[in-house]
N, C-alpha and C positions, 0 to 999 in steps of 0.2 A: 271830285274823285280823289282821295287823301293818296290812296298806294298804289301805284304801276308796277309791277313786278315783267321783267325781261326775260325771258330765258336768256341763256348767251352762246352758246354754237348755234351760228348761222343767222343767226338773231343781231343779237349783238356785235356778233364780232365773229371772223372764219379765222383757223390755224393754218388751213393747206393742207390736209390731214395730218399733221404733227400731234394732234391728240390724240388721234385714231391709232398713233403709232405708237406715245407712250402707253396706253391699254395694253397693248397687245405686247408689247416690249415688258411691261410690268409681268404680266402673266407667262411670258415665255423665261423669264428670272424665277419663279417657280414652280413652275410644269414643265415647260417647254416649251417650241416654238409649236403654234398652233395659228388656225386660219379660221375668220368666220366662215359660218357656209354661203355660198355661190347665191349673189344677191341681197346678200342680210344687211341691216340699214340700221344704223346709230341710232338715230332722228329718232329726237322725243322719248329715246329712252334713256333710263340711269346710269354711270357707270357699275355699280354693284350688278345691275341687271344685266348690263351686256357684257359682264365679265362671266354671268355664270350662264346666260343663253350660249355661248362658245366653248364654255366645257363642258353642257351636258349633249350638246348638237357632236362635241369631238369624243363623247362616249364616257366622260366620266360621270361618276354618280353622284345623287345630291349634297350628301353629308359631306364627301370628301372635298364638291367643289366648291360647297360653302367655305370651308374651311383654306382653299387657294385662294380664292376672290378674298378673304378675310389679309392674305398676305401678301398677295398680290398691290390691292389699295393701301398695304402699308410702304411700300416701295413705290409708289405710284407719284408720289408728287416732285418727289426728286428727279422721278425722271421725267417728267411732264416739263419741271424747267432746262431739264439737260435738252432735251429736242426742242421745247420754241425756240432756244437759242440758237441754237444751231440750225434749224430751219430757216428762221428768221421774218416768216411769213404773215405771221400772224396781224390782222391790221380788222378795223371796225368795219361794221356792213355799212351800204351805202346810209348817208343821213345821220349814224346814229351819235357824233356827237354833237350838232347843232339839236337836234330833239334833247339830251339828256341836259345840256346847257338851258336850255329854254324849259326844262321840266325843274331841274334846279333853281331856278330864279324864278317859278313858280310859288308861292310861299301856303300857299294848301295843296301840295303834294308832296307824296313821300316817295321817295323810289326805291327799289327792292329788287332781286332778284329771282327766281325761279327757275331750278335747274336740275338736270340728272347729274351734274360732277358735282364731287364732293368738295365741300365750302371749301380747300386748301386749293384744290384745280381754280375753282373761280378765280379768287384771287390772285392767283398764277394767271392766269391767261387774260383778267382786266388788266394785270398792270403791263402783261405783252401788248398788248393790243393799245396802250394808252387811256384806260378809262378808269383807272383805279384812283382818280381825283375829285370824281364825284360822291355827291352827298349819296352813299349806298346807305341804306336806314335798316331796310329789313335783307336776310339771308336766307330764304326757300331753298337749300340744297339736300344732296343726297345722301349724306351720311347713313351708312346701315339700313337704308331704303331701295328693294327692288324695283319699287315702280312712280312713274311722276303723279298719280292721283295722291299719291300716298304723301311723297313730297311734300304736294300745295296741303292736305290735309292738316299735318302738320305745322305749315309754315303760318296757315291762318287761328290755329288754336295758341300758337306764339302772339300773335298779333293781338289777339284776344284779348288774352290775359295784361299786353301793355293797353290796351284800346276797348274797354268796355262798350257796347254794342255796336261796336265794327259789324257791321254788316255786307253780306259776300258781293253785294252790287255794288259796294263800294271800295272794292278790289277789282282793277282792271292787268289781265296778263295778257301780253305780250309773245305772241311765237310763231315760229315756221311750221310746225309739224303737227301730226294727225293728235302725238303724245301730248303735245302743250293745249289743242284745245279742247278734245275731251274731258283733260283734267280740270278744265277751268268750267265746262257746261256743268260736268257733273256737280261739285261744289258752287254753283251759281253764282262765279264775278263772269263778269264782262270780258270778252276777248277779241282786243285785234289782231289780224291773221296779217305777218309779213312774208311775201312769196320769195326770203331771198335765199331758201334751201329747197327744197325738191316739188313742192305743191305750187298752185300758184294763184293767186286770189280766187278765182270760179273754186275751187277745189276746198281751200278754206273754208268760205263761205257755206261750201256745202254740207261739211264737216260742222259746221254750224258758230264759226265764228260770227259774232257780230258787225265786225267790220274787217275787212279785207283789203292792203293796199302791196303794191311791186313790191316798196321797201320801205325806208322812215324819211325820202328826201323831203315831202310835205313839211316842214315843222310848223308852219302857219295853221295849216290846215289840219293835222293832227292835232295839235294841240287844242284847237276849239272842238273838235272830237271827242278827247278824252276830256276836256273840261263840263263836256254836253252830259255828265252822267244823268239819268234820272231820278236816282237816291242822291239827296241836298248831302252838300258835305259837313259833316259832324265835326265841330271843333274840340279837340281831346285837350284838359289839362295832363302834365304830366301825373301819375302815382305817386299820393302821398309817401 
């Protein structure tokens, strides 16, 4: 299994909703203050996406919220680190950095991430959270992307292009939510399902991860998991 790709809220790592707040803090710097509606859930979707599911649910129209979400996400990263810090919450889900250690010093795998914030948020919030020291190889984010299928689509035609017949079985994603694993069925890698956001392994599973566990404290046991793939691993030279 060459690439593991994580998502990273709830996945990798929780804020405390200090992310949930720079969103909504970015968008109320130019719109206003606004609320999702009663019930609405983050989980497994993009930032550009849940920026603009809250202003057309608060009644603005499409061109124009395009067009706030466009400035919104330009203000957005500054304030994403004004609030972890001041927060202060922000720390790994259970396991994950003995697994990300032990996937590292792995030498046929690559780690990656997969995510609905935009490559500057990641970055921001691995190095909150303390994981910004690991070997990250690949970046699945959500730049200019409403939705996660689209995301991972993207992220594997990157992949591609350095890894000539990468093949999707030999992309295993990693995530909590309903968004992380239909995006991985539909494109066909492999998905482990971690219960450590709202689902919980039965639910995963149903949703049709392939494997299902509480959280990442296994690393023994994961790791002969995702070493288990059933596509051999392809050893890539780099591009001439």
């Amino acid at each position: 299994m060459p690439i593991v790709l994580f998502d990273v809220d709830s996945t990798l790592l929780t804020t405390g909703g200090a992310g949930k707040s720079a969103l909504l803090r970015s968008l109320a710097q130019v719109y206003g203050p606004v609320e999702p509606p009663p019930g609405y859930s983050l989980a497994g979707k993009t930032d550009p996406g849940v920026l603009t599911e809250v202003l057309v649910a608060a009644g603005v129209k499409d061109r124009r919220a395009h067009e706030l979400v466009e400035r919104a996400l330009w203000v957005y990263p500054t304030i994403l680190e004004e609030e972890l810090a001041q927060a202060g919450t922000t720390q790994p889900c259970p396991g994950v950095p003995a697994l990300l250690a032990a996937l590292s010093e792995t030498p046929e795998v690559e780690l990656g991430v997969f995510t609905g914030n935009l490559r500057a948020g990641t970055l921001t919030k691995l190095r909150a959270a303390g994981l910004d020291g690991f070997a990250w190889r690949w970046f699945a984010c959500a730049d200019g992307l409403p939705d996660k299928t689209q995301v991972l689509a993207r992220g594997l035609t990157e992949m591609r292009a350095e890894r000539p017949g990468l093949q999707a079985g030999q992309v295993l994603v990693v995530g909590d939510a309903e968004g992380d694993v239909q995006s991985g069925k539909r494109h066909g890698t492999r998905v482990l399902g971690a219960a450590t956001g709202a689902l919980s392994p039965a639910e995963l599973l149903a949703l049709g991860a392939d494997h299902a566990v509480n959280d990442l404290s296994d690393t023994a046991g994961l790791l002969r998991w995702i070493l288990s793939a059933p596509t051999p691993y392809v050893r890539w030279s780099s591009p001439a």
